[in-house]
N, CA, C and O atoms as a GROMACS GRO file, in nm:
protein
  264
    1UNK      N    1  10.278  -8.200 -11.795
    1UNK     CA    2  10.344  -8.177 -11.922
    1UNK      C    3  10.473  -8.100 -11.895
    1UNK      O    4  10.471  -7.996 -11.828
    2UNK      N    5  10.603  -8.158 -11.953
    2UNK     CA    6  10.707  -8.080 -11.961
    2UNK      C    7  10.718  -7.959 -12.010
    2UNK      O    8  10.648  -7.919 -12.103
    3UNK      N    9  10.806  -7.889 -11.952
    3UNK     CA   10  10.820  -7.714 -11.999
    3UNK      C   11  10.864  -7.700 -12.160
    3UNK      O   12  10.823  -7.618 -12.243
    4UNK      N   13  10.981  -7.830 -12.177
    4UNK     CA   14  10.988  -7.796 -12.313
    4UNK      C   15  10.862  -7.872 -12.409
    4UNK      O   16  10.881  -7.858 -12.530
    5UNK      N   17  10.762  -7.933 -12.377
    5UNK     CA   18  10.675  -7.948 -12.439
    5UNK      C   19  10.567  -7.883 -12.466
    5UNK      O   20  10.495  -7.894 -12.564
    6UNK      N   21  10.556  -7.808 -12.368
    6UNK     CA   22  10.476  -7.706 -12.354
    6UNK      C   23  10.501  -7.577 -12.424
    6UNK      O   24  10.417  -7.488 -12.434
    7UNK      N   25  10.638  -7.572 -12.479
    7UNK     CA   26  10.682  -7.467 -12.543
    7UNK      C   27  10.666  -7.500 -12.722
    7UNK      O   28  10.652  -7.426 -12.818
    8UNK      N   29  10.676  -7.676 -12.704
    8UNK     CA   30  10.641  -7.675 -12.878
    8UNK      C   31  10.525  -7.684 -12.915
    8UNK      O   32  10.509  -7.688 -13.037
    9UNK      N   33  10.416  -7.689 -12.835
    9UNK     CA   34  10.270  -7.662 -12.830
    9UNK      C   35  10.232  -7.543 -12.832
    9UNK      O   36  10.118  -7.517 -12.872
   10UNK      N   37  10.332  -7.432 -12.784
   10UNK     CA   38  10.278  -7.301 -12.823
   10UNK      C   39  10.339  -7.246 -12.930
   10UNK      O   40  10.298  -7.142 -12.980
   11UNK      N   41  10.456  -7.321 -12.979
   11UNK     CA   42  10.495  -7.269 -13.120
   11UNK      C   43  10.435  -7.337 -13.226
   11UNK      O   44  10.453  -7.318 -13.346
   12UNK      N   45  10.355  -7.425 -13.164
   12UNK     CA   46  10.263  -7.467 -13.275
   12UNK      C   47  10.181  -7.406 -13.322
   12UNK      O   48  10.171  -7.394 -13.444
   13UNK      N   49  10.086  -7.338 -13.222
   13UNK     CA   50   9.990  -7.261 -13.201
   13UNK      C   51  10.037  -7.104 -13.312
   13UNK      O   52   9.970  -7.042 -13.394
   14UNK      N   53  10.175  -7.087 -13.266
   14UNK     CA   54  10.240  -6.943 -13.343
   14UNK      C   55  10.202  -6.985 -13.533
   14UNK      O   56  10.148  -6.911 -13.615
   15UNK      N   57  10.250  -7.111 -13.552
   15UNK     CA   58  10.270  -7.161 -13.699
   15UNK      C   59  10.115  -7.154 -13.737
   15UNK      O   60  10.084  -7.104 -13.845
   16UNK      N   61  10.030  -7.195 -13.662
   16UNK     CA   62   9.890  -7.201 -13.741
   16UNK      C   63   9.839  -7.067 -13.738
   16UNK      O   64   9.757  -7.044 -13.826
   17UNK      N   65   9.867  -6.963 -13.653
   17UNK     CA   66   9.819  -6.832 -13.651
   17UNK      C   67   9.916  -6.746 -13.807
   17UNK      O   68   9.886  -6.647 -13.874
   18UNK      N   69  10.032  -6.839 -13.813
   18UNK     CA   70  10.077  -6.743 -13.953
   18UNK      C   71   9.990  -6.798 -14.068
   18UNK      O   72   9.919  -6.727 -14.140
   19UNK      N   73  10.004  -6.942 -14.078
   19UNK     CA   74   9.943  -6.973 -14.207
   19UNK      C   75   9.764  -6.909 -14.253
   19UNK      O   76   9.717  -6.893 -14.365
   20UNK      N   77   9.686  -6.880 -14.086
   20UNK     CA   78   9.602  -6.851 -14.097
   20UNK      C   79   9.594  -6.709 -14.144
   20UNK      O   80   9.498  -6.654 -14.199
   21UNK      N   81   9.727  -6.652 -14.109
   21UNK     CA   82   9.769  -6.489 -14.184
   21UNK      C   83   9.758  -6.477 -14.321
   21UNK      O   84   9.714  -6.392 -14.398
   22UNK      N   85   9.818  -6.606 -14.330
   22UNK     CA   86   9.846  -6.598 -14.504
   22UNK      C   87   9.738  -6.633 -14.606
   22UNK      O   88   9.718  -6.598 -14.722
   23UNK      N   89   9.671  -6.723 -14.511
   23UNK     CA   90   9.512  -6.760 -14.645
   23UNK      C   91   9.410  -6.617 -14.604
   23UNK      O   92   9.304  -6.592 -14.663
   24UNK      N   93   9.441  -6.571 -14.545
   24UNK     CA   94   9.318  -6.428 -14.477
   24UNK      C   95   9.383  -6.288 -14.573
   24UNK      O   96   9.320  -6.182 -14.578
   25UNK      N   97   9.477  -6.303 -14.624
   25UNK     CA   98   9.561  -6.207 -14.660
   25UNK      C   99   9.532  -6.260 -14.810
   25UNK      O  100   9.484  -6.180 -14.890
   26UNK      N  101   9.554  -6.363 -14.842
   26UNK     CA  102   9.543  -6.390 -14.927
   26UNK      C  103   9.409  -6.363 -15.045
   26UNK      O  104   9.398  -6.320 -15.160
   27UNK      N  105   9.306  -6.425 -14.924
   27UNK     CA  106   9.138  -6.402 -14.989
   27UNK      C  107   9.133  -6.263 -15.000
   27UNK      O  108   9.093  -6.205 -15.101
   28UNK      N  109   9.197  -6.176 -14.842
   28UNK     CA  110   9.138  -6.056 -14.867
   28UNK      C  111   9.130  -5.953 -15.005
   28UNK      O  112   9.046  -5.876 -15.052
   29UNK      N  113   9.311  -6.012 -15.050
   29UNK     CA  114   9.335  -5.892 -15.204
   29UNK      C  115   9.277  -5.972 -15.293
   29UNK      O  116   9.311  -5.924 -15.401
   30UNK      N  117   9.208  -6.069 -15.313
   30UNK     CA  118   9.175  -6.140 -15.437
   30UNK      C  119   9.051  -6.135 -15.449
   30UNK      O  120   9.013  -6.083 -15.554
   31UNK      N  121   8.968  -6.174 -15.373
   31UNK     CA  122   8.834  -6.208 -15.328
   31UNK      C  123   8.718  -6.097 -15.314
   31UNK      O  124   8.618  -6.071 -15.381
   32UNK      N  125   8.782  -6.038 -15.182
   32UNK     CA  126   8.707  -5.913 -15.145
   32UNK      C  127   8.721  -5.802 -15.195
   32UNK      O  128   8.800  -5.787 -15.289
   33UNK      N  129   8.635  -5.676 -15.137
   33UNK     CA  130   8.616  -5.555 -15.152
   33UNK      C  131   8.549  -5.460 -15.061
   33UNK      O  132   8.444  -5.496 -15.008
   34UNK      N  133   8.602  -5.328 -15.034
   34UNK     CA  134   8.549  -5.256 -14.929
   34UNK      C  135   8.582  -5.312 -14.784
   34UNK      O  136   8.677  -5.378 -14.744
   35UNK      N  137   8.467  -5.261 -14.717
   35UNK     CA  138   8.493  -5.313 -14.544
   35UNK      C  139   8.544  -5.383 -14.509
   35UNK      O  140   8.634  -5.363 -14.428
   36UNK      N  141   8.504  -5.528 -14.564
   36UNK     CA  142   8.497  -5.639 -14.555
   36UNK      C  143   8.684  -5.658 -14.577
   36UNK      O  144   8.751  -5.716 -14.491
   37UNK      N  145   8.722  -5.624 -14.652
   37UNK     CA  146   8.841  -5.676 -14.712
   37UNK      C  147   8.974  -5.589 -14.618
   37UNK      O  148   9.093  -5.618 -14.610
   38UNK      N  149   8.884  -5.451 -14.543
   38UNK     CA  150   9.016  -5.384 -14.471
   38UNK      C  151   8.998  -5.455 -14.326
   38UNK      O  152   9.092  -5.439 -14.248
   39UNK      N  153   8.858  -5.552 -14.274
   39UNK     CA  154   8.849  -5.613 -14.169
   39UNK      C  155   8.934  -5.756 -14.160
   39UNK      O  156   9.003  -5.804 -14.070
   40UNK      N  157   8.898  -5.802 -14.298
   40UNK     CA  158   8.942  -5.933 -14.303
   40UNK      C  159   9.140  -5.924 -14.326
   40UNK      O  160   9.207  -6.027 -14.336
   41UNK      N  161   9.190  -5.815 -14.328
   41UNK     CA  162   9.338  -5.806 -14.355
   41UNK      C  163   9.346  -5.752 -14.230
   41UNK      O  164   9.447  -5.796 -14.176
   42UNK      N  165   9.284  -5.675 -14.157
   42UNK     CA  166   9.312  -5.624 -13.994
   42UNK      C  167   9.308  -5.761 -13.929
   42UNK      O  168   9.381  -5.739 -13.833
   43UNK      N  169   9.278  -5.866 -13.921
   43UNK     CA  170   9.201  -5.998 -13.839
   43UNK      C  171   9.359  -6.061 -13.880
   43UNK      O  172   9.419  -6.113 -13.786
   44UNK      N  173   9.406  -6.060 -13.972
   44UNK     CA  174   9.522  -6.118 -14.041
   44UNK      C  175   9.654  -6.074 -14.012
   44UNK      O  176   9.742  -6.157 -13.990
   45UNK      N  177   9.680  -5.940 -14.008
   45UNK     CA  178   9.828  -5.878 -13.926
   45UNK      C  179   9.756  -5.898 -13.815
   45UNK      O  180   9.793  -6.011 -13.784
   46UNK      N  181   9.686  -5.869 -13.742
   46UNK     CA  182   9.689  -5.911 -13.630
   46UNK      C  183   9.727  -6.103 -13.562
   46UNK      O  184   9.793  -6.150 -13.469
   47UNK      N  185   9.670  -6.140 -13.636
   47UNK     CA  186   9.741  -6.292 -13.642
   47UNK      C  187   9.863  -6.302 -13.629
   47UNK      O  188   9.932  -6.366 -13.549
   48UNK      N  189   9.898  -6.206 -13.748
   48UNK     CA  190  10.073  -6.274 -13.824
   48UNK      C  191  10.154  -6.185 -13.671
   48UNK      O  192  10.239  -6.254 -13.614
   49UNK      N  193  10.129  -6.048 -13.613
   49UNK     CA  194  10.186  -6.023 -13.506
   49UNK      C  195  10.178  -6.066 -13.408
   49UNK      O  196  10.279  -6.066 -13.338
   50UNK      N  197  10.055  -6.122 -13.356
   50UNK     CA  198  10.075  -6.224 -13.241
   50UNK      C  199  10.147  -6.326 -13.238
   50UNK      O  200  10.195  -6.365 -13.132
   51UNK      N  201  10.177  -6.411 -13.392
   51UNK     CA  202  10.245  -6.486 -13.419
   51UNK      C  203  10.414  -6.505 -13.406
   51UNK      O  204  10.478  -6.604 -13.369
   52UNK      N  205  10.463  -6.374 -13.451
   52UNK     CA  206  10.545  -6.294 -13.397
   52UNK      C  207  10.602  -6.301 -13.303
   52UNK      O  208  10.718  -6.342 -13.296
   53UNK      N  209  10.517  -6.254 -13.184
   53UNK     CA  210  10.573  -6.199 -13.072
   53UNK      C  211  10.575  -6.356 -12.975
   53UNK      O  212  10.654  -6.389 -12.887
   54UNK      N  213  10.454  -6.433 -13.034
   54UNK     CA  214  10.490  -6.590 -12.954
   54UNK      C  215  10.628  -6.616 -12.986
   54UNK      O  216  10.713  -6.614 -12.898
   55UNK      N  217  10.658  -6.642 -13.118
   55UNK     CA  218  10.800  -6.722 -13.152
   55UNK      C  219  10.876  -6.651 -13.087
   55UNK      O  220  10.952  -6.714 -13.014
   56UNK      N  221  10.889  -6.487 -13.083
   56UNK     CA  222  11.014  -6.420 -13.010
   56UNK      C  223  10.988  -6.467 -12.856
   56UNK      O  224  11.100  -6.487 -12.810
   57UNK      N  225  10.914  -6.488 -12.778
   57UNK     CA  226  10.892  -6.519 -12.691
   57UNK      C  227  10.941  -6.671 -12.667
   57UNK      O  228  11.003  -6.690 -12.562
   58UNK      N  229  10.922  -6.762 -12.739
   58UNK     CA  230  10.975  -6.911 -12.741
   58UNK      C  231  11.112  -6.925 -12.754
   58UNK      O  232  11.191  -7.004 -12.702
   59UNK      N  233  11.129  -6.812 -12.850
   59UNK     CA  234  11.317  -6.835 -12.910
   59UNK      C  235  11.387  -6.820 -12.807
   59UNK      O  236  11.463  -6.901 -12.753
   60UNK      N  237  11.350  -6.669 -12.768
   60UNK     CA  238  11.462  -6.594 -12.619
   60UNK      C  239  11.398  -6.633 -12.541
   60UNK      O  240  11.353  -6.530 -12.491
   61UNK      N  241  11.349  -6.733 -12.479
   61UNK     CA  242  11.327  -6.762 -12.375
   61UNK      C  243  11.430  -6.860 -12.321
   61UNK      O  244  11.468  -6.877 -12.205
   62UNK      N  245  11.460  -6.911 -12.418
   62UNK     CA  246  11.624  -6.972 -12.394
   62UNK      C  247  11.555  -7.184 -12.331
   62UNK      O  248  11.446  -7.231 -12.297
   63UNK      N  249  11.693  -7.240 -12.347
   63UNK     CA  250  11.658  -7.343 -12.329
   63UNK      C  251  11.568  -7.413 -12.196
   63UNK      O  252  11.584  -7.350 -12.092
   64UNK      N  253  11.488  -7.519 -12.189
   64UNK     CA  254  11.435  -7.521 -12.070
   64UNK      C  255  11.516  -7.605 -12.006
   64UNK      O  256  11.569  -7.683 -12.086
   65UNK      N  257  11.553  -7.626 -11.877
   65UNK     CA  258  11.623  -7.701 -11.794
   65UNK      C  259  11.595  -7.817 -11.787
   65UNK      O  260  11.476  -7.824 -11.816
   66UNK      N  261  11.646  -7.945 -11.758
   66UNK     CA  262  11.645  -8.107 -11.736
   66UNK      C  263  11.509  -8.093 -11.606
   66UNK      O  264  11.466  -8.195 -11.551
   0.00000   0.00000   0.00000
């Protein structure tokens, strides 16, 4: 597998870890209560920052070579 393919496979990976931020974030203030709801929003920034730090990692990593 090419390097730059390999790079839109892990920014893929970044996009489903946000959206998965956003429905976890989402249930948590609507849905839940107590424990449950400060675990299920911890599970969720943690997502959305890993998510984060992939794309900054993909962006500046700069173009891949021929």
């Amino acid at each position: 597998m090419s390097p730059g393919l390999m790079k839109m496979w892990v920014s893929f990976v970044a996009i489903a870890l946000m959206f998965i931020a956003v429905f976890t974030i989402m249930i948590s203030r609507d849905k839940l209560k107590g424990v449950l709801k400060v675990i299920v929003s911890a599970f969720a920034y943690l997502c959305m920052i890993t998510a984060g730090l992939i794309i900054f990692i993909v962006v500046f990593s700069g173009p891949v070579p021929e």
